[in-house]
MIDOVEX-347663 format. One record per atom (N, C-alpha, C, O, CB): residue in one letter; residue number from 1; x, y, z; atom name. Coordinates in steps of 0.05 Angstrom, whole numbers. Each point is the difference from the previous one (the first is absolute). Glycine has a CB too. Example, Ala and Ser with C-alpha at 12.3 -4.5 7.8 and 13.67 -1.06 7.14 Angstrom:
+---+-----+--------+--------+--------+----+
: r :   k :      u :      v :      w :  a :
+---+-----+--------+--------+--------+----+
: A :   1 :    264 :   -114 :    156 :  N :
: A :   1 :    -18 :     24 :      0 : CA :
: A :   1 :     18 :     24 :      0 :  C :
: A :   1 :     21 :      0 :     13 :  O :
: A :   1 :    -59 :    -23 :     12 : CB :
: S :   2 :     31 :     44 :    -39 :  N :
: S :   2 :     16 :     24 :      1 : CA :
: S :   2 :    -15 :     22 :     14 :  C :
: S :   2 :     10 :     22 :      4 :  O :
: S :   2 :     14 :    -35 :    -47 : CB :
+---+-----+--------+--------+--------+----+
***
This chain:
+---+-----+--------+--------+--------+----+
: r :   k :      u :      v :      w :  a :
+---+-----+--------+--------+--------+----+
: X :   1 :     17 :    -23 :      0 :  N :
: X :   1 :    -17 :     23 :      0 : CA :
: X :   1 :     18 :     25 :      0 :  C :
: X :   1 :     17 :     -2 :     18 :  O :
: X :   1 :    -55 :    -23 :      7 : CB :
: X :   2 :     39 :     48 :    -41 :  N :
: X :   2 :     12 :     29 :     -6 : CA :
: X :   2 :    -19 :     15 :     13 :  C :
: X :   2 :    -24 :      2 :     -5 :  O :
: X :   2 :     45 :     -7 :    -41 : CB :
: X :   3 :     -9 :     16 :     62 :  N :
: X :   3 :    -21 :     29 :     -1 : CA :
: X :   3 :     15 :     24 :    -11 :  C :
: X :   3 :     22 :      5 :     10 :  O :
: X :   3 :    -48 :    -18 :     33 : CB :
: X :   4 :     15 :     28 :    -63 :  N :
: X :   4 :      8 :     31 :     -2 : CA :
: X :   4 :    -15 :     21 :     -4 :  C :
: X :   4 :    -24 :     -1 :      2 :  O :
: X :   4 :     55 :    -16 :    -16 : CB :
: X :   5 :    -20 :     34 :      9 :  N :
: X :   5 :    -23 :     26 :     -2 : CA :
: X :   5 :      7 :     20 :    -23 :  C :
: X :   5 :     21 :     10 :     -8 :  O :
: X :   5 :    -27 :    -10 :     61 : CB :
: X :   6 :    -19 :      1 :    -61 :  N :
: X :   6 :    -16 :     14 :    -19 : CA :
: X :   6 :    -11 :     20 :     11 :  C :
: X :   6 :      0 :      2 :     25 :  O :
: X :   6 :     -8 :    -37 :    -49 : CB :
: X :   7 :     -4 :     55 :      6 :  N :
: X :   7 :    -17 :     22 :      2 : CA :
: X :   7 :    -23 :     -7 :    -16 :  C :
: X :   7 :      1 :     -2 :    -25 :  O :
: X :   7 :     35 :     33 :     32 : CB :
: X :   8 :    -67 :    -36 :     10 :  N :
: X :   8 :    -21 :     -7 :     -6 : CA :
: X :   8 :    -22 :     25 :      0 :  C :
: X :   8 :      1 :     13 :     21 :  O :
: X :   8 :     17 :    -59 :     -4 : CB :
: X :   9 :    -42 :     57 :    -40 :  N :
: X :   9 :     -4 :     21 :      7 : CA :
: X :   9 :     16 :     27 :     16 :  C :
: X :   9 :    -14 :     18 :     10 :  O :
: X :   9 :    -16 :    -53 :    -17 : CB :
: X :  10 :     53 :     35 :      7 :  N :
: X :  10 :     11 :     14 :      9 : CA :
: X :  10 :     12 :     -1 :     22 :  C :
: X :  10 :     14 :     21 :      2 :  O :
: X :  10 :    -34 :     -9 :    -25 : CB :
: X :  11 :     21 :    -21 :     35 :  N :
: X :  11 :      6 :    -11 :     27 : CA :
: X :  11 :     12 :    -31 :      7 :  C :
: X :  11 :     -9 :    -23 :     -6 :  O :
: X :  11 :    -28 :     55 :     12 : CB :
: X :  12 :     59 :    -25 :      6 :  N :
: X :  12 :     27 :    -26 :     -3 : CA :
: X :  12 :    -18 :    -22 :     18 :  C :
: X :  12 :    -10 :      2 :     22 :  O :
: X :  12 :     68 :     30 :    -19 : CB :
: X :  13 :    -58 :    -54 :    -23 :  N :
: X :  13 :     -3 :    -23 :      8 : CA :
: X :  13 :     24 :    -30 :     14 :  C :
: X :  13 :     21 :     -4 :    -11 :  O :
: X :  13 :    -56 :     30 :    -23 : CB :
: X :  14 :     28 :    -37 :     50 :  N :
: X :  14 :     13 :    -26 :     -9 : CA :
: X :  14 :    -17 :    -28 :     -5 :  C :
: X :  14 :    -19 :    -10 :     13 :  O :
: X :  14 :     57 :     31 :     15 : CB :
: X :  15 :    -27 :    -28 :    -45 :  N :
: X :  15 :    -15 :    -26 :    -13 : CA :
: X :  15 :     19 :    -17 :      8 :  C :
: X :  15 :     24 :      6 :     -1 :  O :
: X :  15 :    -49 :      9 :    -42 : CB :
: X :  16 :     13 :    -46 :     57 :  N :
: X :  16 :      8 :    -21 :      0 : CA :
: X :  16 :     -5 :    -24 :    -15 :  C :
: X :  16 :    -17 :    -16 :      9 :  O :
: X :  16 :     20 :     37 :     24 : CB :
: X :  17 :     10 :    -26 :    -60 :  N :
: X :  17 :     -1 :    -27 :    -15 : CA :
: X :  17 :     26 :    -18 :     -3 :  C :
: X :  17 :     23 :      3 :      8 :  O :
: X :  17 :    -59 :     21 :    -33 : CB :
: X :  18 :     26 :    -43 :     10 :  N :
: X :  18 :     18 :    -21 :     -5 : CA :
: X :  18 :      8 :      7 :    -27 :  C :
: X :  18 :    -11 :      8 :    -21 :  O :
: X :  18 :    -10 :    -45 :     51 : CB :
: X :  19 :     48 :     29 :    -21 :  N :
: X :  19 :     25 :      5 :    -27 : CA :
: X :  19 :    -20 :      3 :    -30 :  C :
: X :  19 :     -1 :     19 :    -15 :  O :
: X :  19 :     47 :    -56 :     42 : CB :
: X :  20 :    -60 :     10 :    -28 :  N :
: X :  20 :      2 :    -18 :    -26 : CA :
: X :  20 :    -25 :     26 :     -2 :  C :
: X :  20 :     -3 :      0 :    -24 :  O :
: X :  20 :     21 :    -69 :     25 : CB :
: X :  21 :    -36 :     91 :     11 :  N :
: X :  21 :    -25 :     13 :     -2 : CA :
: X :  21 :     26 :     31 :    -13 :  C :
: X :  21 :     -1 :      9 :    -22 :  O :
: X :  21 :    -50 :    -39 :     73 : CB :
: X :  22 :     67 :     36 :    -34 :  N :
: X :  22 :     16 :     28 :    -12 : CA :
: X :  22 :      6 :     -7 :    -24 :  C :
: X :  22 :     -8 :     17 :    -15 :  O :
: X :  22 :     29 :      1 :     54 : CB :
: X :  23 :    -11 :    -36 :    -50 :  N :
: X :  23 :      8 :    -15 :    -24 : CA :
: X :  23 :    -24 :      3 :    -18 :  C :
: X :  23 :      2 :     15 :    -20 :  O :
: X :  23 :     30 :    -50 :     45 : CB :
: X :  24 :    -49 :     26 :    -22 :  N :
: X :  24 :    -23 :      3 :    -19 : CA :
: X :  24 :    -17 :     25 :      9 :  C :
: X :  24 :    -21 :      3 :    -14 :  O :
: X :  24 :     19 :    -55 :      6 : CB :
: X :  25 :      4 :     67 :     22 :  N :
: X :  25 :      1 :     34 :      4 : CA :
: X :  25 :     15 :      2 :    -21 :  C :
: X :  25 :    -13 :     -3 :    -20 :  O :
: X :  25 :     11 :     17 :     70 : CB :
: X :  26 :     24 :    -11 :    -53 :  N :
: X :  26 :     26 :     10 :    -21 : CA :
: X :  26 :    -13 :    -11 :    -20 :  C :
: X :  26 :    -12 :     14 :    -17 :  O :
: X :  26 :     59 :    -14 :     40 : CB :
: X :  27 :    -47 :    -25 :    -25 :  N :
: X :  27 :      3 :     -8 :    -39 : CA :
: X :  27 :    -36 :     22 :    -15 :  C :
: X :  27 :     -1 :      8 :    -23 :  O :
: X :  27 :     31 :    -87 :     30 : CB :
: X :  28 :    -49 :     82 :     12 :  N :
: X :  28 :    -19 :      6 :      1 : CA :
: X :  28 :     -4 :     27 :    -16 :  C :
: X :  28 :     -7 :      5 :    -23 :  O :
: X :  28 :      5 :    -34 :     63 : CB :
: X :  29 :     10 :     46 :    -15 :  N :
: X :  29 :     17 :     24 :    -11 : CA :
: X :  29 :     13 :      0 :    -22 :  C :
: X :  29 :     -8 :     17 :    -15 :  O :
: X :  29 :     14 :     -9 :     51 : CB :
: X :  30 :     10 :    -21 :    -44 :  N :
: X :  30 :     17 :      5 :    -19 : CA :
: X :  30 :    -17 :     -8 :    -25 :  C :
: X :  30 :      3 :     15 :    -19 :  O :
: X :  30 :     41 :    -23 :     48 : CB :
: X :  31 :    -65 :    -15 :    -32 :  N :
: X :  31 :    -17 :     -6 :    -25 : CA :
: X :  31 :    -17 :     35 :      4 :  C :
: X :  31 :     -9 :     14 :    -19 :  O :
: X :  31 :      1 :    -85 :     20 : CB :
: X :  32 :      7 :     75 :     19 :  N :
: X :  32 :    -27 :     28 :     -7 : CA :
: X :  32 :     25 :     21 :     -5 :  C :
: X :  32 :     -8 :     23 :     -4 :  O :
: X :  32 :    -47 :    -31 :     45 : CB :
: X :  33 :     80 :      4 :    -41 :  N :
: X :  33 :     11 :     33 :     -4 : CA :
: X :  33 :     -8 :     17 :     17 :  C :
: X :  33 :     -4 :     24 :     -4 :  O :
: X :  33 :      5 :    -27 :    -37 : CB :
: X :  34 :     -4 :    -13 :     67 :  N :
: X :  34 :      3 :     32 :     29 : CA :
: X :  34 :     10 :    -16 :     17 :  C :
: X :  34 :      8 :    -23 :     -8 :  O :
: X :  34 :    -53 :     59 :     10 : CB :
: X :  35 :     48 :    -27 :     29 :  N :
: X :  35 :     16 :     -1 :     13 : CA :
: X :  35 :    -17 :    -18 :     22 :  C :
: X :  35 :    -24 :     -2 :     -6 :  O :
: X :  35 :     53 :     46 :    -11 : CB :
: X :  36 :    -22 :    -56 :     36 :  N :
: X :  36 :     -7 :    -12 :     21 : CA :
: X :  36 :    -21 :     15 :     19 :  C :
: X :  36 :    -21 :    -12 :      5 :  O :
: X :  36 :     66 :     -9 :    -11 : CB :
: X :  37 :    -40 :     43 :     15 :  N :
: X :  37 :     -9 :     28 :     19 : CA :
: X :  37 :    -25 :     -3 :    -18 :  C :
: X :  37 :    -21 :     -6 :     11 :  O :
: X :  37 :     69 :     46 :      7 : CB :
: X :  38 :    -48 :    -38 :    -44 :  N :
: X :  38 :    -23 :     14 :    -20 : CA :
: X :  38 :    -13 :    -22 :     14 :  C :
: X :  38 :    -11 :      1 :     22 :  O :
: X :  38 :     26 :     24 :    -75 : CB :
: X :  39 :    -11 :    -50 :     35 :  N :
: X :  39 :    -21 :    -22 :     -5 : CA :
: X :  39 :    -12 :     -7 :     28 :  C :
: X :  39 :    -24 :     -4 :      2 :  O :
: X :  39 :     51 :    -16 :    -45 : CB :
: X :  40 :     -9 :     17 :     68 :  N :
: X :  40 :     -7 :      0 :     29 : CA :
: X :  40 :    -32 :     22 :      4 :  C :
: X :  40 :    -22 :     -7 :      9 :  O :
: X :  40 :     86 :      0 :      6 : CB :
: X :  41 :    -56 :     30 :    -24 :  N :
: X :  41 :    -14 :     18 :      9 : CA :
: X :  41 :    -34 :     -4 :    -13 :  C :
: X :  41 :    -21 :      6 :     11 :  O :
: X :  41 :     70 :     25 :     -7 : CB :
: X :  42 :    -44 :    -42 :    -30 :  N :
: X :  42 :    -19 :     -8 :    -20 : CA :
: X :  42 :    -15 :    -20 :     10 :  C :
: X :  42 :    -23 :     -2 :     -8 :  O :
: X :  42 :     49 :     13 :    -27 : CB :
: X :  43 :    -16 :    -28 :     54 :  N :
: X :  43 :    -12 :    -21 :     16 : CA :
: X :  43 :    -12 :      5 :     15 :  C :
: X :  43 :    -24 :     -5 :      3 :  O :
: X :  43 :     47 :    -13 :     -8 : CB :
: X :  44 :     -5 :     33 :     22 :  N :
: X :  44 :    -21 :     12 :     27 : CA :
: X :  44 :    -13 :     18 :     -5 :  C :
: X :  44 :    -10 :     12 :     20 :  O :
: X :  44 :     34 :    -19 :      9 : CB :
: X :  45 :    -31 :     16 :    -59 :  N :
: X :  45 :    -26 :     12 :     -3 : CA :
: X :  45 :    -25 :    -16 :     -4 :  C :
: X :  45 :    -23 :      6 :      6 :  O :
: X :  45 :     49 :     25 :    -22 : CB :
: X :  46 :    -18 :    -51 :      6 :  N :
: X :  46 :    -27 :    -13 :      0 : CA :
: X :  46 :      3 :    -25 :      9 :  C :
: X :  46 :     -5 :    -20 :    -14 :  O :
: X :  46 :    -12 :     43 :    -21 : CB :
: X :  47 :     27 :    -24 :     61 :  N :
: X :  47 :     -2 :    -25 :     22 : CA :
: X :  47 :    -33 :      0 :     15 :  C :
: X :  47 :     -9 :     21 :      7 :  O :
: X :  47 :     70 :    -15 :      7 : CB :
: X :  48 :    -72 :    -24 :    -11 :  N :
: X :  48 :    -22 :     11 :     22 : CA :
: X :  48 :     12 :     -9 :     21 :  C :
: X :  48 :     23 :      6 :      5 :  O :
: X :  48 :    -68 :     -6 :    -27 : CB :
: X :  49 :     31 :    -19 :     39 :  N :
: X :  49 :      9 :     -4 :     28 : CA :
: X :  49 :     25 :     -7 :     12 :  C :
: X :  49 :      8 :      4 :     23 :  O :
: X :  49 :    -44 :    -14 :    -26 : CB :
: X :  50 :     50 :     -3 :    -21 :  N :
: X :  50 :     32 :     -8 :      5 : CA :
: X :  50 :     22 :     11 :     14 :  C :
: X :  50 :      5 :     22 :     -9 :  O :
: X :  50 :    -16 :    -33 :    -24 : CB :
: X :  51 :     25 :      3 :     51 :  N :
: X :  51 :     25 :     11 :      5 : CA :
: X :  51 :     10 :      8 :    -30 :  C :
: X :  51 :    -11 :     -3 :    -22 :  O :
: X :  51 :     21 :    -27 :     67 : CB :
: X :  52 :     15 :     43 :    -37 :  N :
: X :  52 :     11 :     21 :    -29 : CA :
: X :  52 :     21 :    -35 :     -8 :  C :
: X :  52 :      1 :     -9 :    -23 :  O :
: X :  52 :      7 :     89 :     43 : CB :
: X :  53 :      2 :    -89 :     -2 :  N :
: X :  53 :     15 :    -28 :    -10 : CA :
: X :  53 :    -15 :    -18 :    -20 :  C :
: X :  53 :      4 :     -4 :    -23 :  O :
: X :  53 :     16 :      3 :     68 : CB :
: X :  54 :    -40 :     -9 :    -25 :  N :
: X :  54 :    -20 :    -23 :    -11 : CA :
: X :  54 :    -16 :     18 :    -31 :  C :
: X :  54 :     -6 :    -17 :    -17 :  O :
: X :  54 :     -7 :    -12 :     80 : CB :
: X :  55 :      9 :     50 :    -70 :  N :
: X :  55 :    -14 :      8 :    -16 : CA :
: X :  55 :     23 :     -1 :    -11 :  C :
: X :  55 :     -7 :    -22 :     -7 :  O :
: X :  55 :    -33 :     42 :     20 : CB :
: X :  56 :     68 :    -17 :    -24 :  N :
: X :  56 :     22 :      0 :    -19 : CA :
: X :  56 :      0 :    -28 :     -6 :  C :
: X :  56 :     -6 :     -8 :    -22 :  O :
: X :  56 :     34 :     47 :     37 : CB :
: X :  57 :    -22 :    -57 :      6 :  N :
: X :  57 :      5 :    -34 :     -7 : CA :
: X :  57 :    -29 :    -10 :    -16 :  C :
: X :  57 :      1 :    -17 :    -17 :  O :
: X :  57 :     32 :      5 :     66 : CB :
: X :  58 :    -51 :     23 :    -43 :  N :
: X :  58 :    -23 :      2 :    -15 : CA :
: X :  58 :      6 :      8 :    -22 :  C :
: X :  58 :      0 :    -16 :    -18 :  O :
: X :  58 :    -25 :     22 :     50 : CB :
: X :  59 :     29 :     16 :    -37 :  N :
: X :  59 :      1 :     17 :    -31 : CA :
: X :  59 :     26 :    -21 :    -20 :  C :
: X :  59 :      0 :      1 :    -24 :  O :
: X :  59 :    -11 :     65 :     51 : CB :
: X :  60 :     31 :    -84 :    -12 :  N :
: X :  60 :     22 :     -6 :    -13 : CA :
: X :  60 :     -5 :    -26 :    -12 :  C :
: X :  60 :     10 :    -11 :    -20 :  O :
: X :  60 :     19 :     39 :     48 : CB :
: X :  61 :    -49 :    -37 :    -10 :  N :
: X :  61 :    -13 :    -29 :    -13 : CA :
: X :  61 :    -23 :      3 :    -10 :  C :
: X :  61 :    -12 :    -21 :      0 :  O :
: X :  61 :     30 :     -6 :     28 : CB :
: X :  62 :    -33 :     46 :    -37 :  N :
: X :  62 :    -18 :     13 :    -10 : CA :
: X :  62 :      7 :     -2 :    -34 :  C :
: X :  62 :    -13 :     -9 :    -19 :  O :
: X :  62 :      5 :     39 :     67 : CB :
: X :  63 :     39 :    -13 :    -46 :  N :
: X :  63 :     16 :     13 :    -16 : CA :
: X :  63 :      4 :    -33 :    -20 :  C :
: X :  63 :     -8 :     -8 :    -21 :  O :
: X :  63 :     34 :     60 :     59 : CB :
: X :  64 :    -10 :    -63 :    -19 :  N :
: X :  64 :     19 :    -31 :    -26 : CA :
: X :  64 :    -23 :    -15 :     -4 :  C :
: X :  64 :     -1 :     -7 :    -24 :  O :
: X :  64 :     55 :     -7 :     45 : CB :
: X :  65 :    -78 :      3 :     -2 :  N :
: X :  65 :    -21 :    -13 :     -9 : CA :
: X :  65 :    -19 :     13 :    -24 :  C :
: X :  65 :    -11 :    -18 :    -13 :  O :
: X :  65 :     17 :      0 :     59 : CB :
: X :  66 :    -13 :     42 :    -53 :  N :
: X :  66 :    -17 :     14 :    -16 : CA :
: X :  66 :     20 :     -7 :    -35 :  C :
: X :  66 :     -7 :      1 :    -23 :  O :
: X :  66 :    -16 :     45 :     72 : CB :
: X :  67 :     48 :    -51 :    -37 :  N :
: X :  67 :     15 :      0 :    -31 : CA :
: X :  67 :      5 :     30 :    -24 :  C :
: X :  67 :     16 :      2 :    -18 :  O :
: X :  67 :    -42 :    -55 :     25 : CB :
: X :  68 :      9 :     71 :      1 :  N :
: X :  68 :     13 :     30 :     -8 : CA :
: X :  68 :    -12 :     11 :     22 :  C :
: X :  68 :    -19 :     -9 :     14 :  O :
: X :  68 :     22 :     15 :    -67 : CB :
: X :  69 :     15 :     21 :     54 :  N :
: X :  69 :      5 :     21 :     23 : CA :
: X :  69 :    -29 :     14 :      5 :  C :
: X :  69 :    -12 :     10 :    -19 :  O :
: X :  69 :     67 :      1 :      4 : CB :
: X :  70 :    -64 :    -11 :     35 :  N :
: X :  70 :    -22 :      9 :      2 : CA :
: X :  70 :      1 :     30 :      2 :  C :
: X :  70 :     20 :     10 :      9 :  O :
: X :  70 :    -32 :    -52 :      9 : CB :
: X :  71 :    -10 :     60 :    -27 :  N :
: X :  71 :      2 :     23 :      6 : CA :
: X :  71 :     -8 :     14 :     29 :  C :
: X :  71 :    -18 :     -8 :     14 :  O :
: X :  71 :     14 :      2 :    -61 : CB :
: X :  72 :     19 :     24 :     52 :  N :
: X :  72 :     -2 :      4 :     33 : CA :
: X :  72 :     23 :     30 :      0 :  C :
: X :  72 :      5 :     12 :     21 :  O :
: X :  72 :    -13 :    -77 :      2 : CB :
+---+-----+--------+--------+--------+----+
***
């Protein structure tokens, strides 16, 4: 488990995931051409009840199971 910190809505976060989840954060980012901070932030806009974690590990198996990049 990593924890680091980001700036979420504006305001410094720390997120706690697993390696193999920052990894597919990155490659993620990198298929959409923005940055980690962005796509994070893009999440926790339209998370409903979720922790800000569980709604990313959500969005990342969301992401490789759907087979193209979802819009978000």
């Amino acid at each position: 488990m990593a924890k680091r910190s980001i700036r979420v809505a504006g305001h410094p976060t720390s997120l706690s995931l697993e390696d193999d989840f920052w990894d597919a954060l990155n490659e993620i980012a990198t298929q959409k051409e923005t940055s980690i901070p962005t796509l994070v932030n893009n999440i926790d806009t339209c998370r409903k009840n979720a922790g800000l974690s569980s709604a990313i590990r959500s969005y990342v198996l969301h992401y490789y199971r759907s087979g193209s990049p979802q819009q978000r």
